[in-house]
N, C-alpha and C positions, 0 to 999 in steps of 0.2 A: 724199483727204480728204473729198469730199463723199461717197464711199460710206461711210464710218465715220461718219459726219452722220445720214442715213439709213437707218443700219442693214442695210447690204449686205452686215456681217460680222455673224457668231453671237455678241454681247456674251456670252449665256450660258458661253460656252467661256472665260471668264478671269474671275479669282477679282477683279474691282475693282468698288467700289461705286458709287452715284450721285452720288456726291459728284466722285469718281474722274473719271467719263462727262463730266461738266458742265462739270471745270475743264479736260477736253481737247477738248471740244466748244467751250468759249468762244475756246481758243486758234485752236483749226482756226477758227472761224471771224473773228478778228482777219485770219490769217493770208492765207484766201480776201477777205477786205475790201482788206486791202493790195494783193495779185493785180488788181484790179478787179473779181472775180465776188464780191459778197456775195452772200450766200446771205437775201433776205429772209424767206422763209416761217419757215427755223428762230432768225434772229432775233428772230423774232413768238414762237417756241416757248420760246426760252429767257429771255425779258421775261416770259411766263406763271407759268417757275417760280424767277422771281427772289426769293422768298421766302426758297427753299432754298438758295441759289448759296452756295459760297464766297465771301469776298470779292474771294481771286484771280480765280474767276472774273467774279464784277462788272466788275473793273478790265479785264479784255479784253472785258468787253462794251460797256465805254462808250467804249472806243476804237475798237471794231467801229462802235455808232451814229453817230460823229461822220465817220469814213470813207466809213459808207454813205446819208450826208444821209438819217439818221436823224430821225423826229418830235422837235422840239425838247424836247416834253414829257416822250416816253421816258425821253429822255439826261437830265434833269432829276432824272426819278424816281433812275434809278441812279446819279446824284450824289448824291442827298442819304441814299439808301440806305447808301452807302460811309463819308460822312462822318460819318453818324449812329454808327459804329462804331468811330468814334478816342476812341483811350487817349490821354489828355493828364494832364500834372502839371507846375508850374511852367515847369522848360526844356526835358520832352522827348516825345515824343508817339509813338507807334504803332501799329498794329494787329494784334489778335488773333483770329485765325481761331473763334467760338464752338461749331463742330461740326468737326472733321479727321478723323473717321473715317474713314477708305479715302486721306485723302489722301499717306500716306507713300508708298505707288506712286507719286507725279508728285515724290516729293523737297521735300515742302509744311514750311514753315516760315513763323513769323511775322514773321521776318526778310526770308524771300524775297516775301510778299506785302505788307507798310511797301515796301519797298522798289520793287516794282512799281507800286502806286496812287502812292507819290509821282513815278516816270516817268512815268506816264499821266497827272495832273496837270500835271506839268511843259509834256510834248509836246504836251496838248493848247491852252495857254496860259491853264489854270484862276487862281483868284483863292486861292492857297494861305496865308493866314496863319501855317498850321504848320508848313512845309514848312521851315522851319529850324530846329526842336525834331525832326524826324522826323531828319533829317539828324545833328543829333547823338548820337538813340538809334542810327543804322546805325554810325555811325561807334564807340558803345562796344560794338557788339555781336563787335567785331574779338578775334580770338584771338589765342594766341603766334605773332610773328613778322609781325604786320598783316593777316593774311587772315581772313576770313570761315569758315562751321564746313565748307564746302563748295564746288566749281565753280559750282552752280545759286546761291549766294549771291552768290557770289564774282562773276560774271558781272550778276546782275540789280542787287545795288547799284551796281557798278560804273554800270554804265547811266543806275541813277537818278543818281549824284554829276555824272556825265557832262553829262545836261539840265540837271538842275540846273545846274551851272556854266557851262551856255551862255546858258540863261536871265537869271542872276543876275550871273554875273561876268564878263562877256564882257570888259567894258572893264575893262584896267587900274588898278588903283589908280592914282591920284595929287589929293591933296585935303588939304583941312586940318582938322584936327577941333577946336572949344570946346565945352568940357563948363561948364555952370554951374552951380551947386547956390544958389536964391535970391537968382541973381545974380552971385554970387559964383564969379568963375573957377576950378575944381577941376581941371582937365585940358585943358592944349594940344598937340598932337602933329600933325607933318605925317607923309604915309603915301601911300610909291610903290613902284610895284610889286605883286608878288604876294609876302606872308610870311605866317609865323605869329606873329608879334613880336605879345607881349601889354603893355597901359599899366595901369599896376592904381593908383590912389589911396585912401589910406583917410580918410576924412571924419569926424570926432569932433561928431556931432548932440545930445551930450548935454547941451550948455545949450536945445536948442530949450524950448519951454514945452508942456504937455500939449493936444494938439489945433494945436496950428500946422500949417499948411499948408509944405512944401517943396518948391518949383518945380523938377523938373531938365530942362535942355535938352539939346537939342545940335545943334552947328550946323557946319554940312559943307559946304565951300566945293571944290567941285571935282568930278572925277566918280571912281567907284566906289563899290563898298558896303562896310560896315561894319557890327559886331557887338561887341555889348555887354551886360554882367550886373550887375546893380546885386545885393546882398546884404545885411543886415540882421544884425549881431551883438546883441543883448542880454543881462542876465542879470537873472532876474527877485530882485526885492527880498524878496519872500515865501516862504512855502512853493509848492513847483512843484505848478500842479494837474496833472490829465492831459487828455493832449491826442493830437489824431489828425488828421495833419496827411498823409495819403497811408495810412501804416502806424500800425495800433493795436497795442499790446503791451499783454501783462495777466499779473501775477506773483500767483504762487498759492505760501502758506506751507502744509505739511503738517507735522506730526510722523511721522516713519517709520512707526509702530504702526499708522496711518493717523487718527489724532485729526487733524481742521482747526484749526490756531491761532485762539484764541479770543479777541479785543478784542486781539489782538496780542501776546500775552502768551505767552514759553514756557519751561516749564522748565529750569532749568539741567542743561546735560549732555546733553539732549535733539538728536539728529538729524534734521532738517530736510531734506525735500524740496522743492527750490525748481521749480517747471513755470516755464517763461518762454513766451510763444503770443502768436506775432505774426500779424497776416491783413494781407493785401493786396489790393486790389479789380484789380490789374496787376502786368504783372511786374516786378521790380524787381534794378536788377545791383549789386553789390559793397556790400551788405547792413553794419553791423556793428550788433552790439546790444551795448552796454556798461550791467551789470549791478553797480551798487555794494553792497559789504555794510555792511552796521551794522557799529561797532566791538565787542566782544564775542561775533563769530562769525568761523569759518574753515572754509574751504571743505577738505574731504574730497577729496583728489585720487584718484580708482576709480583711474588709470594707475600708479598707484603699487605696487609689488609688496609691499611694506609695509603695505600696507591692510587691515583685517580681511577675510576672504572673506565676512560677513555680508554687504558690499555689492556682491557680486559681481552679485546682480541687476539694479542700475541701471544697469551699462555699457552694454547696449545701447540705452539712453534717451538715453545723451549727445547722441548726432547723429541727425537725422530726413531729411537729406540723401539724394538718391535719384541717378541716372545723370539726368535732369533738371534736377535743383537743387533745395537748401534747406543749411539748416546742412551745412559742411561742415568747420568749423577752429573751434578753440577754443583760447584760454589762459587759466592762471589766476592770480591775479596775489594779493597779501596782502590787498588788500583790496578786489578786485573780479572779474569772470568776463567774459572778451570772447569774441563768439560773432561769427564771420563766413559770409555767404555770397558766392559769387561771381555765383551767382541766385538769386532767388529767384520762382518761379513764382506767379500769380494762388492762391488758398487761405490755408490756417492751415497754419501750421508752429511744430514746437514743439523747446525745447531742455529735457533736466532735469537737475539737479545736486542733491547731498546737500551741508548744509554743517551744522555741531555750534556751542549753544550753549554757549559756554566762560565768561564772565564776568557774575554779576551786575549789572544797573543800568538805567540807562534810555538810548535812542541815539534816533541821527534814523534813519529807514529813507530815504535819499537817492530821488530818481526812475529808473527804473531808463528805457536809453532807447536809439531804434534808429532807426537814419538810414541816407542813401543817401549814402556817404562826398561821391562826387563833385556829389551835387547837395542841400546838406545842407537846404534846404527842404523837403525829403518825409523829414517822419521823427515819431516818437510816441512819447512817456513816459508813464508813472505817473505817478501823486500823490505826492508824500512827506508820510511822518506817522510817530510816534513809536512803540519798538519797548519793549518790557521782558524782560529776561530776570531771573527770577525763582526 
């Protein structure tokens, strides 16, 4: 290991980048740390180009520093370097590798490094805030059957769930929990042992008055830990403006010919191309977008062998989905279009569909809107506003 450190072998003789070198250099030297023989000089070398590092590589550097009674400073630096790099949204949190060029030779995933920084967090007895939002993005990142997309996942979250639960859950449940809402008791439940057993309460706030303060507690008489998610249903009174609450959407009206619909107005009989273009600043899993139509249109189904072959062009518009992820399932429904993903990756991704103005009059154009089924706080609408066919 130290001769591949130092360059004892001809790196030129194998097709891996620096990306590659750096995150099997951080490990080697985790590795030598653990041994007893840190390697100081090339810990000095790879704190130089921590700029460039992976993040995986970081997370075995700073476990490397704290082994090798490392300057307190260093280890500072490449903490806040790593944490300066978490994806956070309401409940769930991860990290995304910003360059992975070369690292598919080491089996690199943003799964397998979440999942590593939050072990190295854990074992080293850091001050993790997030670290139970991380844990639930590992935990949906599970495929058919409960495993992970691979060994190298499969093995590294295992590890982190592992600390994690020795850290946090060591002691058995048994305690008693009151939940108050302004005082007022909303949830008592006592709780032993280890389960998955959920207490769900729904709470009707709609007499509070506009600007009232609502105090919630809770109060846990006993030892172990506990987890809980408070939710917010509304429905607004008005017209929906638009909004971007994680994910933005933007619906675009065309006339086939290619005339842009003008003050909303479109001729009757007229064939409409509807673009739907969602972005996402992270990634995001089991995606849906539900697209309402105004009453006075229907939607042109291309699957249909019935269809004129005029629109044979737009097929391949339907889905933008890749071996990655984006749109990958669709239905269509009388009076609306559901577009699902199962990921959706950091970018714009887009869905198109043809639909025909059939009925004279004037309609509401409802908000068109796309959310993260399981975590419905991260999600984004249109405006709604008034439609004319003419």
């Amino acid at each position: 290991m130290k001769g591949i450190l130092h360059s004892r072998i001809d790196k030129n003789m194998y097709p891996y980048t620096w990306n590659y070198w750096a995150t099997t250099n951080s490990l080697i030297m985790y590795v030598l740390a653990l041994y007893g023989e840190p390697d100081h000089a090339y810990i000095e070398k790879m704190y130089l180009d921590r700029e460039k590092m992976p993040y995986f590589g970081l997370a075995y550097l700073m476990k490397t520093l704290k082994l090798a009674n490392s300057d307190p400073a260093v280890y500072q630096d490449i903490r806040r370097m790593i944490l300066n790099g978490l994806k956070e949204s309401p409940t769930v949190a991860y990290f995304e590798e910003p360059n992975a060029k070369g690292l598919e030779w080491c089996f690199h995933s943003n799964v397998r490094t979440t999942a590593l920084i939050l072990q190295a967090f854990m074992e080293l007895g850091e001050d993790f805030p997030q670290a139970s939002k991380i844990v639930k993005w590992l935990i949906s990142k599970r495929k058919l059957g409960g495993a992970w997309y691979n060994t190298q996942e499969n093995i590294y979250v295992l590890h982190a769930l592992n600390t994690y639960f020795l850290r946090y859950e060591g002691s058995e449940p048994d305690f008693k929990l009151v939940v108050k809402l302004d005082r007022k008791r909303v949830l008592e439940s006592n709780y032993k042992g280890y389960n998955l057993r959920q207490d769900i309460q729904l709470i009707d706030i709609s007499n509070a008055s506009e600007g009232e303060e609502l105090k919630l507690k809770f109060d846990k008489r006993g030892k172990g830990r506990y987890y809980y998610e408070t939710r917010l249903k509304y429905y607004p009174q008005d017209l929906a403006q638009a909004k971007d609450h994680g994910i933005s959407i933007i619906k675009k009206w065309e006339i086939i010919e290619g005339d842009q619909v003008n003050d909303a107005m479109i001729p009757n009989g007229a064939t409409v191309k509807v673009t739907l273009t969602a972005a996402t600043p992270m990634e995001r899993n089991y995606i849906v977008l539900d697209d309402p139509l105004p009453a006075g249109f229907e939607v042109i189904n291309t699957r249909l062998k019935t269809v004129s072959s005029v629109y044979e062009e737009y097929k391949p518009l339907e889905l933008s989905a890749d071996y990655w992820g984006g749109f990958n399932y669709y239905e269509i429904k009388d009076d609306r279009v559901i577009v699902f993903a199962d990921n959706l990756p950091r970018g714009v991704h887009t869905f198109v569909y043809l639909c025909k103005a059939l009925t004279p009059g004037e309609y509401n154009l409802p908000a068109t809107k796309v959310e993260e089924m399981y975590t419905p706080e991260v999600f984004g609408r249109t405006g709604e506003k008034e439609i004319i066919i003419k």
